[in-house]
C-alpha positions in Angstrom: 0.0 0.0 0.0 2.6 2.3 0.4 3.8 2.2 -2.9 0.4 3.8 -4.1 0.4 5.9 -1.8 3.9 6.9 -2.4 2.5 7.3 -6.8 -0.3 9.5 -5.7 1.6 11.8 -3.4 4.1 12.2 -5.9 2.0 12.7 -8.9 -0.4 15.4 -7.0 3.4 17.1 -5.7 4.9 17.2 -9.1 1.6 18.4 -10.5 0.9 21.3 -8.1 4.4 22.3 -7.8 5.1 22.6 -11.7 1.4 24.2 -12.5 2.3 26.5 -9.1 5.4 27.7 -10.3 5.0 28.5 -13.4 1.8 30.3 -12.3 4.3 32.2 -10.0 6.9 32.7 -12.5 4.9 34.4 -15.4 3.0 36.5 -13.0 5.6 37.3 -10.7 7.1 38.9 -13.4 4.8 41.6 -13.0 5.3 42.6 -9.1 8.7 42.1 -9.6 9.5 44.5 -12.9 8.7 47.8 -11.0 11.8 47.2 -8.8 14.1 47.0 -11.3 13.4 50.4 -13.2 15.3 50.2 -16.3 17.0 46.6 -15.1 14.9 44.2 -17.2 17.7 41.4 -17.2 18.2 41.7 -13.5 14.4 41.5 -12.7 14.1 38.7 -14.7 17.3 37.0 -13.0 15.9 37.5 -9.7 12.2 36.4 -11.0 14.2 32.8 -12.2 16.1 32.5 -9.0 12.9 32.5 -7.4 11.3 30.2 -9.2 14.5 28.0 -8.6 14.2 28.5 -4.7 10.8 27.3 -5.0 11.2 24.2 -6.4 13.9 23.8 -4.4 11.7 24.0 -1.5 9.0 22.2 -2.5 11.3 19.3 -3.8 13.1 19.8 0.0 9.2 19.2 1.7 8.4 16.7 -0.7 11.5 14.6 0.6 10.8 15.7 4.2 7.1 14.0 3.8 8.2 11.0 2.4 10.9 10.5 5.2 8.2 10.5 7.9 5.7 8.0 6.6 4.7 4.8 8.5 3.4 1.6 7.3 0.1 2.0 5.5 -2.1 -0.7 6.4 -5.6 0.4 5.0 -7.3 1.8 1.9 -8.4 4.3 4.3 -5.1 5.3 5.7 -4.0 5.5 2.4 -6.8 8.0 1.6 -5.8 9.8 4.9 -2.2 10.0 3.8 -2.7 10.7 -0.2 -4.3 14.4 1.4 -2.7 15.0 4.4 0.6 15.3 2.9 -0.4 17.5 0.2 -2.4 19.5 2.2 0.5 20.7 4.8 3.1 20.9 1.0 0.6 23.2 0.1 0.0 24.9 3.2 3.8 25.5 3.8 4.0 27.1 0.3 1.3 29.0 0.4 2.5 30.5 3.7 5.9 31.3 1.6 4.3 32.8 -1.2 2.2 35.2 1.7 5.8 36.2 3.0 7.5 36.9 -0.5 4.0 38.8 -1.7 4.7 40.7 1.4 8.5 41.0 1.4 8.2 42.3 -2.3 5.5 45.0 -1.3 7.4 46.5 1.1 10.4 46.4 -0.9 8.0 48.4 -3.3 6.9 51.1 -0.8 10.0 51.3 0.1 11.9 51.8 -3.2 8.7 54.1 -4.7 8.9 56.3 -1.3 12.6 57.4 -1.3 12.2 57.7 -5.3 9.9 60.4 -4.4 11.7 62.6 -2.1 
């Protein structure tokens, strides 16, 4: 049982975190380019370096997960398992993304408010 259960983990993971990131990536772009005034190769550098960090950190959870499974005995533990896992993967990330969205608006205020003076 705990080879499906390892399949279905892993095909929902890959699934959200590609689809995620590259939702991410492409409109990222957009919060980002406003920082860079004039910098178009840097913003993009930094938008692709985050993208990179994020799959790094969702491959990172993904491995942390599978370390801490026990023996699945049940079809109903491995229902229990299949979206618990990528419940608190997703949970995790979305918390990250809340931080960066934040981190990158006040990096905006910032920036915009001493252009201003």
């Amino acid at each position: 049982m705990n080879i499906i259960a390892y399949t279905i983990y892993l095909t929902i993971s890959c699934f959200i975190t590609v689809r995620v990131g590259k939702a991410c990536y492409s409109n990222g772009w957009h919060f980002i380019k406003p920082l860079f005034l004039g910098h178009d190769e840097l913003a993009r550098a930094v938008n692709k370096l985050l993208l990179t960090g994020f799959y790094l950190v969702n491959l990172g959870i993904v491995a942390w997960n599978l370390h801490g499974w026990k023996g699945i005995d049940s079809p109903v533990e491995l229902f229990e398992v299949a979206v618990f896992y990528p419940g608190c993967s997703m949970l995790i990330l979305a918390c990250m993304h809340a931080f960066n969205m934040l981190a990158i608006y006040f990096a905006h205020k910032i920036f915009f408010q001493k252009k201003s003076l």
